[in-house]
Backbone as a chain_set.jsonl record, in Angstrom:
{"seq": "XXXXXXXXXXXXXXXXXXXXXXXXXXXXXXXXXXXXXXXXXXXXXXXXXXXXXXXXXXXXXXXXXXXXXXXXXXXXXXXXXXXXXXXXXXXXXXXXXXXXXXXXXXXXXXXXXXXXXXXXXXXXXXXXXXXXXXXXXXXX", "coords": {"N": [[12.1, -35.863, 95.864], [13.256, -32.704, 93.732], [15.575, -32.486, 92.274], [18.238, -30.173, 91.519], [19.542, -30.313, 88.973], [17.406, -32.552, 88.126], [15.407, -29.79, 87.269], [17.058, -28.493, 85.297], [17.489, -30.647, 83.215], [15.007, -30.888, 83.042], [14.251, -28.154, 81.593], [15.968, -28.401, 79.347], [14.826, -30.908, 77.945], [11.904, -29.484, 77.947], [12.706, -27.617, 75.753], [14.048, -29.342, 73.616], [11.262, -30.838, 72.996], [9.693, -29.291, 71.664], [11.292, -27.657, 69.958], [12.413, -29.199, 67.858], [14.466, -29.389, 65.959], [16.771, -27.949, 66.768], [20.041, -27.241, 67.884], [20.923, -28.025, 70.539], [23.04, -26.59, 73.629], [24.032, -27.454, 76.705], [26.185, -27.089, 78.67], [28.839, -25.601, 77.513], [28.942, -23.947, 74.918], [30.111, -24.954, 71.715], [33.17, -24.133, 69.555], [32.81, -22.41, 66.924], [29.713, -22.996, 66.396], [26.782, -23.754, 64.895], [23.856, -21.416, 63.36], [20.259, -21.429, 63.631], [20.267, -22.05, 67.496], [20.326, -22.963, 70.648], [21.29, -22.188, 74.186], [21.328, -23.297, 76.87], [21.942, -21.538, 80.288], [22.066, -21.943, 83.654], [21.467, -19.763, 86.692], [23.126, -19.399, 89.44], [22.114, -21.493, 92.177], [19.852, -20.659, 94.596], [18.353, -21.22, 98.119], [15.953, -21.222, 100.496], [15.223, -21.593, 103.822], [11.611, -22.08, 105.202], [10.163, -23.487, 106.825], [10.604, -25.596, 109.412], [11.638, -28.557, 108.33], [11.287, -27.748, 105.404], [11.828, -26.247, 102.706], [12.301, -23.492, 100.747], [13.717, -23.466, 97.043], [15.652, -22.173, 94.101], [15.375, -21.55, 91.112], [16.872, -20.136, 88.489], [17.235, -19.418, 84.84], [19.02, -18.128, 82.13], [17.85, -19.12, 78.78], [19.515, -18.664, 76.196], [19.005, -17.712, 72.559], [20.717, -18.143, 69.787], [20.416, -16.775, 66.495], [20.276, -15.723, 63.055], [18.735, -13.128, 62.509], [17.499, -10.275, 64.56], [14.937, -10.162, 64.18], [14.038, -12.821, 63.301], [14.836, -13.722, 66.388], [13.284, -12.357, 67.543], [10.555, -13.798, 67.12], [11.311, -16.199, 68.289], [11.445, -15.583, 70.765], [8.829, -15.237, 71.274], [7.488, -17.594, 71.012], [8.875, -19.008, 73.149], [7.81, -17.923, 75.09], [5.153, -18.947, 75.471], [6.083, -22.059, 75.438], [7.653, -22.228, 77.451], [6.686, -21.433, 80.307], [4.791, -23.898, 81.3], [6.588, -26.389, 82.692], [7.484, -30.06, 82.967], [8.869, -31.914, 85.471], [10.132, -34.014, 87.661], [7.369, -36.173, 87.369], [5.986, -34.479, 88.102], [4.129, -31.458, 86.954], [5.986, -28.135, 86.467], [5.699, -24.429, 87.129], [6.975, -21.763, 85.225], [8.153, -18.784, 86.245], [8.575, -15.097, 86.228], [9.274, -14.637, 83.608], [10.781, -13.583, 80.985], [12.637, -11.231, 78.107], [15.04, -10.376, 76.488], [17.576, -8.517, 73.699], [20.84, -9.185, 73.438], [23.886, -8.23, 72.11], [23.145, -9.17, 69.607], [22.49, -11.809, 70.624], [19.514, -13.491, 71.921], [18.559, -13.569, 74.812], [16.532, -15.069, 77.158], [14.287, -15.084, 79.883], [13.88, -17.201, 82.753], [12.265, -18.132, 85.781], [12.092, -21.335, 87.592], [10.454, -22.175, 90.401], [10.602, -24.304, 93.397], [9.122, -25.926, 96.459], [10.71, -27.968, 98.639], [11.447, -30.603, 100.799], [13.366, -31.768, 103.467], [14.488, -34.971, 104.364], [13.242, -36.398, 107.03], [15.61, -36.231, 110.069], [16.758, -39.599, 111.273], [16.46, -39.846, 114.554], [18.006, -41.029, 117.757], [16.719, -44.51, 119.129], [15.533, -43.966, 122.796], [18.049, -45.324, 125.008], [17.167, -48.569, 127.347], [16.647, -47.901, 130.799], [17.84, -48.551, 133.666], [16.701, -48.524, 137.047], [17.261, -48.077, 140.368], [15.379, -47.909, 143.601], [15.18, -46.862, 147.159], [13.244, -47.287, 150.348], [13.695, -44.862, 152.364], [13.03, -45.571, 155.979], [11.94, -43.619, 158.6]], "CA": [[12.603, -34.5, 95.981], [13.255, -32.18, 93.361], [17.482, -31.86, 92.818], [18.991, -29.134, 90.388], [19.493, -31.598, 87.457], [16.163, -32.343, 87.155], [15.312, -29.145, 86.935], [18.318, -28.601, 84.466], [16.879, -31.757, 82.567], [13.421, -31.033, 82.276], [14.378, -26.917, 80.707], [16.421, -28.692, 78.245], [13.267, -31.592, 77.187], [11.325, -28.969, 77.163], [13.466, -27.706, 74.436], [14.202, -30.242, 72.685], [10.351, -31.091, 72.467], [9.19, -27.948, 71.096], [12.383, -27.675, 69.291], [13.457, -30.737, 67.87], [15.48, -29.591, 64.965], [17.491, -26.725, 66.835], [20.455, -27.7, 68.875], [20.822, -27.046, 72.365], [23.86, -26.858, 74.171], [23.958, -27.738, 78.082], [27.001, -26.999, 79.447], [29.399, -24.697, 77.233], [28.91, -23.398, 73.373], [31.745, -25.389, 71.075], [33.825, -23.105, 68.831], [32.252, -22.844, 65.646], [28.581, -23.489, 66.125], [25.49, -23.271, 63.762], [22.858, -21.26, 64.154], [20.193, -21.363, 65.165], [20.917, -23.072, 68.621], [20.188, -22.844, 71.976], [22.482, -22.764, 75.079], [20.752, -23.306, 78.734], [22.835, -21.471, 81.343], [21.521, -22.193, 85.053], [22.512, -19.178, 87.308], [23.343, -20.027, 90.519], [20.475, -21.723, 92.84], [19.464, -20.202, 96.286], [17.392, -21.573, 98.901], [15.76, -20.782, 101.408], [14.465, -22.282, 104.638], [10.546, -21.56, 105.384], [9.706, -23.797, 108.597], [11.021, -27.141, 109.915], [12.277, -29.477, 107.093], [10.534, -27.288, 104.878], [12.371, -24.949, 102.057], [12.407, -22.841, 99.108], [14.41, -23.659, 96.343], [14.732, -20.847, 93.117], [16.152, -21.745, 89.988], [16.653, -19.084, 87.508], [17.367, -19.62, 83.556], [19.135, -17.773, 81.065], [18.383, -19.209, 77.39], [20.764, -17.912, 74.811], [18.917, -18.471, 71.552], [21.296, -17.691, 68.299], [19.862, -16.679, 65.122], [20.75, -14.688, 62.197], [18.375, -11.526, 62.759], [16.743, -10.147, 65.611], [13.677, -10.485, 63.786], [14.121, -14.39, 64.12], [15.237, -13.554, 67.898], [11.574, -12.056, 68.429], [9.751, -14.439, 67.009], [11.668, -17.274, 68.779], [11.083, -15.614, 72.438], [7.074, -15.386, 71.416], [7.14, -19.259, 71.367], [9.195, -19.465, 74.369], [7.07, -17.633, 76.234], [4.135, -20.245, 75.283], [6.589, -23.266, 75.804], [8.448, -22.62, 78.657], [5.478, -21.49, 81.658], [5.314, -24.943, 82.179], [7.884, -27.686, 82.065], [7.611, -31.156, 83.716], [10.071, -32.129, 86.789], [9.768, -35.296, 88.442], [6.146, -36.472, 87.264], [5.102, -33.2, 87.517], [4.457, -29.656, 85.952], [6.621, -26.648, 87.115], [5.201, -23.495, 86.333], [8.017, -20.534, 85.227], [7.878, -17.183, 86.788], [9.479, -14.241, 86.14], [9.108, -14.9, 82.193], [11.096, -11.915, 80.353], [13.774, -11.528, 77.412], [16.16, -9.146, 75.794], [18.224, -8.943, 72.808], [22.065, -8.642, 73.802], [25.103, -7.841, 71.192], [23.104, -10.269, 68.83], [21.795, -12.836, 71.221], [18.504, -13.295, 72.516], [18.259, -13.829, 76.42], [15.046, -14.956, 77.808], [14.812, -15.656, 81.381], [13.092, -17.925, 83.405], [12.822, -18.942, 87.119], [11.471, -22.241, 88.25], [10.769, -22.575, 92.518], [10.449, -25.579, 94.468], [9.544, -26.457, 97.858], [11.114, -29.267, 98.87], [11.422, -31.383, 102.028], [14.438, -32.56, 103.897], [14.565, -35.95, 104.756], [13.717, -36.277, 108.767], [16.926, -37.229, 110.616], [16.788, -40.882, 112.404], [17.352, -39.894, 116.139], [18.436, -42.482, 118.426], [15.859, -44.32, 120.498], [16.177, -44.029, 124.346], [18.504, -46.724, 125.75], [16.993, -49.132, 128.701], [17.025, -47.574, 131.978], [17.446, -49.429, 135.281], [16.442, -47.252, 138.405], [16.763, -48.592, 141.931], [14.86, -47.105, 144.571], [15.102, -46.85, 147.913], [12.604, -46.629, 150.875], [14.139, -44.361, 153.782], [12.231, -45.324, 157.337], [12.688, -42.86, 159.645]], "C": [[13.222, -34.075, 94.646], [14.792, -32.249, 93.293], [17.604, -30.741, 91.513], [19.052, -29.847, 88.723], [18.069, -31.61, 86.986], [14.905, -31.147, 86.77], [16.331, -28.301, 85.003], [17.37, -28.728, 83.076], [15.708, -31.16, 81.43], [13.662, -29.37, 81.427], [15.113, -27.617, 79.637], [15.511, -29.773, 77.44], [12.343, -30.885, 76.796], [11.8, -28.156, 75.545], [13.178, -28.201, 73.188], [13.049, -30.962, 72.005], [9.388, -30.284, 71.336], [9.607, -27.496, 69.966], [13.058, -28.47, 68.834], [14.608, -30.144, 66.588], [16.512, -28.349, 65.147], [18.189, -27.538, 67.84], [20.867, -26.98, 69.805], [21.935, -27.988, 72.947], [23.634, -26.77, 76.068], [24.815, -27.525, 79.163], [28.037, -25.445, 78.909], [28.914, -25.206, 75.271], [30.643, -24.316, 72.808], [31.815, -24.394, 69.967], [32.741, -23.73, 67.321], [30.768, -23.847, 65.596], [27.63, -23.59, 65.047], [24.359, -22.457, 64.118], [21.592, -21.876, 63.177], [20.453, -22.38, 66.299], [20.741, -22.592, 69.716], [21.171, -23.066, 73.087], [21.866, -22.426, 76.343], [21.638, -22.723, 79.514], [22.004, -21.44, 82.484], [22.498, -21.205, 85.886], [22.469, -19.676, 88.844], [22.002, -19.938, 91.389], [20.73, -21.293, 93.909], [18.632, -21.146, 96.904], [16.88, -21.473, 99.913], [14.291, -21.15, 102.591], [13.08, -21.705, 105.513], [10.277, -22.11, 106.807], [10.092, -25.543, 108.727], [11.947, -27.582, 108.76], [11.804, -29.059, 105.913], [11.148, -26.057, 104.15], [12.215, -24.668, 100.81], [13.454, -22.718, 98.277], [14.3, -22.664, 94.543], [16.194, -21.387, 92.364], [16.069, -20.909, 89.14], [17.992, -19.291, 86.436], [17.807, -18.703, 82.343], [19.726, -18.529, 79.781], [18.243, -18.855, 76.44], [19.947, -18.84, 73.625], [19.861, -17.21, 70.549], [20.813, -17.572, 67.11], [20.238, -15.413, 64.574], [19.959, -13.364, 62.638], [17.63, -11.115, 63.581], [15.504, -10.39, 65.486], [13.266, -12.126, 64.192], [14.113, -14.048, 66.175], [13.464, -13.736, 68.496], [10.453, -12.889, 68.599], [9.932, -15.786, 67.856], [11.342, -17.177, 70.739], [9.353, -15.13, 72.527], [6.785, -16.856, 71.89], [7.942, -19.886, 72.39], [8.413, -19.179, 75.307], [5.591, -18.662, 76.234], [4.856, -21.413, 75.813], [7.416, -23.435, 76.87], [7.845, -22.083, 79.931], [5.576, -22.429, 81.969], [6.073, -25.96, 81.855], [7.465, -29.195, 83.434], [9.038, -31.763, 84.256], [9.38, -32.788, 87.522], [8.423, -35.728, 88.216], [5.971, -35.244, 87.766], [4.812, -31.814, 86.921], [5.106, -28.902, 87.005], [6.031, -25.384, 86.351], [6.414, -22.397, 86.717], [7.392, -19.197, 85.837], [9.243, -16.055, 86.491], [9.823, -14.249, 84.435], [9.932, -13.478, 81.509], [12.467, -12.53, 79.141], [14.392, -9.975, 77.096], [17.197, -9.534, 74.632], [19.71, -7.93, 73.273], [23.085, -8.868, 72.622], [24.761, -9.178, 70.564], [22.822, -11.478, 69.037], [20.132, -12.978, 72.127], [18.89, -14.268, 73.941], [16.837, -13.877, 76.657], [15.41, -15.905, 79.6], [13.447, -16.238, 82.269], [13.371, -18.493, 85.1], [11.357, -19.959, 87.342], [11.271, -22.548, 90.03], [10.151, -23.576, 92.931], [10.39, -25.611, 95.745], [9.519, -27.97, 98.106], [10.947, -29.606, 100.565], [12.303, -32.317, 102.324], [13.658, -33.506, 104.264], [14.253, -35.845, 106.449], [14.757, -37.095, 108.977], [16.776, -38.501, 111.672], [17.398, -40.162, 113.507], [17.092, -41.223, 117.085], [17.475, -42.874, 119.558], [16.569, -44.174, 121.721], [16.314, -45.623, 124.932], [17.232, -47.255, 126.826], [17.426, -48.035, 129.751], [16.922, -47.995, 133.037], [17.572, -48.293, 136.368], [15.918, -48.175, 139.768], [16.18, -47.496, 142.592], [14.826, -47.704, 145.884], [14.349, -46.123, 148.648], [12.994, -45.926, 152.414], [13.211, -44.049, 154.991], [12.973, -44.284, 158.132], [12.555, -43.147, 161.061]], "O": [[13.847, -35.014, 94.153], [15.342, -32.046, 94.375], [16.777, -30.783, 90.602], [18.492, -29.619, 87.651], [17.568, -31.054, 86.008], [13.837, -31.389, 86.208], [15.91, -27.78, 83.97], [16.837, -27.923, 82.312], [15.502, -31.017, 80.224], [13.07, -29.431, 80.349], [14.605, -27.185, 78.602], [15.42, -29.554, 76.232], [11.769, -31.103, 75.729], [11.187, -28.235, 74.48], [12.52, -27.857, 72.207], [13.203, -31.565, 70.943], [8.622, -30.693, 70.462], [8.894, -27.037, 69.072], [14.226, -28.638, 69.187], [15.669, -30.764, 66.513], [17.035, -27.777, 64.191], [17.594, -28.33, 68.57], [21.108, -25.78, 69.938], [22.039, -29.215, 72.951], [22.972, -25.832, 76.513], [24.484, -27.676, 80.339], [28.065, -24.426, 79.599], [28.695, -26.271, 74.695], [31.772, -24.291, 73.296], [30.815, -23.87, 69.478], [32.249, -24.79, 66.934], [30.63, -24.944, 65.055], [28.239, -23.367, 64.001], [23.814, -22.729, 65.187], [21.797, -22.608, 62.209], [20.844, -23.508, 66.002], [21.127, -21.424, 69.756], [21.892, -24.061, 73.014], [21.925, -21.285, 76.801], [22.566, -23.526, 79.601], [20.996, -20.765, 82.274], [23.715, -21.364, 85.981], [21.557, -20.423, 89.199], [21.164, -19.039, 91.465], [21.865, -21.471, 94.351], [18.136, -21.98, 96.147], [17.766, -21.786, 100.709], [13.073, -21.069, 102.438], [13.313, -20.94, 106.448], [10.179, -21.382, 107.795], [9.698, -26.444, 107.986], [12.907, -26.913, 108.38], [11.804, -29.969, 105.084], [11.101, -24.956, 104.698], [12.019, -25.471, 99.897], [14.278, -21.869, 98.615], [13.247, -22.504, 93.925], [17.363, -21.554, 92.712], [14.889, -20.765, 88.818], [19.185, -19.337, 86.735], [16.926, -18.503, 81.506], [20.9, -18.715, 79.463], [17.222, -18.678, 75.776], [20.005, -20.066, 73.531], [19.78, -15.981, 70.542], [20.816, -18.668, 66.549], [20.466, -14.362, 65.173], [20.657, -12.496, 63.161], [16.585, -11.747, 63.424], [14.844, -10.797, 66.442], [12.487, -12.53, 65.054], [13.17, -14.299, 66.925], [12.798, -14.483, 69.213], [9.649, -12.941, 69.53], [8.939, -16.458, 68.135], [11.138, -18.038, 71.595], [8.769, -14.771, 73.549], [6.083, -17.219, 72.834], [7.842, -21.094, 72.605], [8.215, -19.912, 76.277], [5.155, -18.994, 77.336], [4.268, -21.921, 76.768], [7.867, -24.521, 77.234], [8.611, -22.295, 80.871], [6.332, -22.574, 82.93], [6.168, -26.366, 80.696], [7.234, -29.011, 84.63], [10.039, -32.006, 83.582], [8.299, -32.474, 88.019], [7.966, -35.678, 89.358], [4.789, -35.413, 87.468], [5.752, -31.255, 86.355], [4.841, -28.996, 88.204], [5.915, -25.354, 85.126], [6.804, -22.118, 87.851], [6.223, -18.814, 85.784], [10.46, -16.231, 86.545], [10.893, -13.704, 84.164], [9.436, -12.367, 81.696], [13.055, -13.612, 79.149], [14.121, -8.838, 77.484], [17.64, -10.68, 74.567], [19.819, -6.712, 73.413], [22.975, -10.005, 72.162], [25.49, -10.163, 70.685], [22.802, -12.313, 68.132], [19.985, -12.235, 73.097], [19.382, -15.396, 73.979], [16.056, -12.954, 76.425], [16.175, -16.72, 80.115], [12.322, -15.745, 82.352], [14.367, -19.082, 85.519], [10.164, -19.656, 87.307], [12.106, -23.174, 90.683], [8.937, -23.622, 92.731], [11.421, -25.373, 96.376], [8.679, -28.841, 97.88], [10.375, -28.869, 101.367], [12.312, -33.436, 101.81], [12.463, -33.344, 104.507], [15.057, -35.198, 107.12], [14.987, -38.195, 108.473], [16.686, -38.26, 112.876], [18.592, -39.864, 113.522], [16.224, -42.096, 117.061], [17.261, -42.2, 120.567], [17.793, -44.214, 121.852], [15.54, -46.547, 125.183], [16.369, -46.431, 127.128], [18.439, -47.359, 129.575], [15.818, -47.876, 133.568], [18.412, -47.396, 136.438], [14.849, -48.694, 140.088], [16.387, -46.325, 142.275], [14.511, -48.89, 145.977], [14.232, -44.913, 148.456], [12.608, -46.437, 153.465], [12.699, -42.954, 155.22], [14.184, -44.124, 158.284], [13.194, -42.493, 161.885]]}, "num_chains": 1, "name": "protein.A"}
């Protein structure tokens, strides 16, 4: 099964594969960065139950790349949009949806959602005890 992390994970490998000499932050930006640099934020996951043990899971991605001029910006969310469609999670590919960016007060935003259906675990229920059953035959 699929958890949040390795979703997480695999948006930041892909990264870091694509991108090896830009650093990418994972949690929070430290004072006084460099650019350029990347910062993954994961907005909060939903999910939502389709049939039995059986649900939809939606991860959606805003990453913050930093660079001196928007010009950089543009060119950097051309080759995201090539490198981040698909990403590998758990042995296998995820394909992004919802692919889009924007340039905010000097940051580029590009946004990505990954969805999963997953599959609860079935719950052990308890076999049925022994049952002893007398019977009686009433002559009349």
């Amino acid at each position: 099964m699929v958890i949040v992390n390795d979703v997480r994970e695999a948006v930041i490998a892909a990264l870091n594969q694509h991108f090896p000499d830009i650093e990418i932050y994972g949690e929070e930006i430290k004072q006084g960065f460099e650019e350029p640099c990347f910062f993954v934020k994961l907005f909060p996951v939903a999910q939502d139950r389709e049939f039995g043990r059986r649900y939809k899971r939606y991860h959606s991605f805003d990453i913050h790349y930093f660079a001196a001029t928007n010009e950089d910006m543009h060119v950097m969310a051309e080759r995201l949009y090539e490198h981040m469609e698909y990403i590998k999670v758990s042995g296998g590919t995820a394909r992004g949806k919802k692919l889009r960016h924007e340039i905010v007060d000097g940051v580029l935003h590009f946004f990505v959602d990954y969805d999963f259906h997953i599959i609860r675990e079935k719950q052990p229920y308890p076999k049925m005890q022994e049952l002893e059953q007398e019977g009686y035959i009433k002559h009349g």
